[in-house]
C-alpha positions as CSV (number, residue, x, y, z in Angstrom):
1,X,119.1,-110.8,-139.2
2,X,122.9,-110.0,-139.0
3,X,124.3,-108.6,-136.1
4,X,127.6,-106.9,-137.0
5,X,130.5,-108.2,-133.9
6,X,130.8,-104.1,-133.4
7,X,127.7,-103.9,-131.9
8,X,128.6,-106.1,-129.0
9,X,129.6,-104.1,-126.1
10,X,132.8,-105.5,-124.0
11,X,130.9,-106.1,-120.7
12,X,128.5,-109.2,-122.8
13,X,131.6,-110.5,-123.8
14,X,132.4,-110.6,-120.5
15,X,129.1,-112.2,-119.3
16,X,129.7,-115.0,-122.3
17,X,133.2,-115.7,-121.5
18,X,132.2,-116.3,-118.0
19,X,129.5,-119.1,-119.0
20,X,130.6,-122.8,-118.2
21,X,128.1,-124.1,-119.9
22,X,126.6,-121.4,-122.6
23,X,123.0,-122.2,-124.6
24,X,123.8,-124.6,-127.8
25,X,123.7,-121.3,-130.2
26,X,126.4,-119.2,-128.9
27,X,128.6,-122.8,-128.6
28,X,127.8,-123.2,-132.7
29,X,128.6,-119.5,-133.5
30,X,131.7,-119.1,-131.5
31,X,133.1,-122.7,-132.9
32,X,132.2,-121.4,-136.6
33,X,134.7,-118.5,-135.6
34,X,137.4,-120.6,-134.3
35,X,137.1,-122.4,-137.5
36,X,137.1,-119.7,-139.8
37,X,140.4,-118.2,-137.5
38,X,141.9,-121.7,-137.8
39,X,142.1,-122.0,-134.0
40,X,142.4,-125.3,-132.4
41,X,140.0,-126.7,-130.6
42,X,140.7,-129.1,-127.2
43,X,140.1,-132.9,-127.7
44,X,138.1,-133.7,-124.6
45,X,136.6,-137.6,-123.7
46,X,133.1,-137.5,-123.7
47,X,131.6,-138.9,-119.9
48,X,128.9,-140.5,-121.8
49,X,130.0,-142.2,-124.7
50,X,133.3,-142.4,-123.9
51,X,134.7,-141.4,-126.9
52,X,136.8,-138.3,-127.8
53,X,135.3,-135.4,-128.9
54,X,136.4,-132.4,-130.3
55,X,135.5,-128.9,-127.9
56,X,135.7,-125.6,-129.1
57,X,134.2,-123.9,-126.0
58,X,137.7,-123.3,-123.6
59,X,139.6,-122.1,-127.6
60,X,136.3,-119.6,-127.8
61,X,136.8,-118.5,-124.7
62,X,140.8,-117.2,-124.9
63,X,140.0,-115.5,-128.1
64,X,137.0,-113.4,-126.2
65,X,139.6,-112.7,-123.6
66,X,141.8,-111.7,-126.4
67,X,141.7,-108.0,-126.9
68,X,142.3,-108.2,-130.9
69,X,139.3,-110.1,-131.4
70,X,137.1,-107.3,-131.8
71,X,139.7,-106.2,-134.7
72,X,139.4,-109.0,-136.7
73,X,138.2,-108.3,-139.9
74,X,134.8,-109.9,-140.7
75,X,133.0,-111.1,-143.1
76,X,135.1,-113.0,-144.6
77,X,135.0,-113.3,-148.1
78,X,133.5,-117.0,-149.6
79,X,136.0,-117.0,-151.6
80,X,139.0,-116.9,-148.5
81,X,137.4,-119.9,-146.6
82,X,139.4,-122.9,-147.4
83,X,137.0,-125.6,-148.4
84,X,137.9,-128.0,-145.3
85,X,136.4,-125.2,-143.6
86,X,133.3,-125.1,-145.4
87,X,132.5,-128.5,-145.1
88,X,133.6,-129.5,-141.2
């Protein structure tokens, strides 16, 4: 099932912005987009291990709050996506 990023109205991108700690599916979706839109994500330690780790969540969350997300152009074509992309 594909569901197009038009279909979402504003007010759940408001609810999912405003989740500190959102279900493991909409953390894998929104850090595919921040990969495909080259943003950055924050290195973070992690509590348990101790270790740095790489989180996507706080980038995902600016570009909801951005309002030109909803104009970015998607899908993108297989052919566009640089292969470091395709193979984090």
């Amino acid at each position: 099932m594909f569901i197009s990023k038009d279909t979402l109205k504003p007010n759940e991108l408001v609810i999912v912005k405003a989740m500190k700690n959102p279900p493991g599916g909409v953390k894998l979706v929104m850090e595919g987009v921040c990969i495909m839109l080259e943003k950055a994500p924050e290195r973070k330690i992690d509590p348990s291990t101790q270790k740095p780790v790489l989180d996507y969540w706080p980038t995902s969350v600016r570009l909801l709050a951005d309002m030109d997300f909803r104009k970015v152009s998607f899908p993108f074509l297989f052919e566009s996506l640089k292969i470091t992309k395709i193979l984090y």
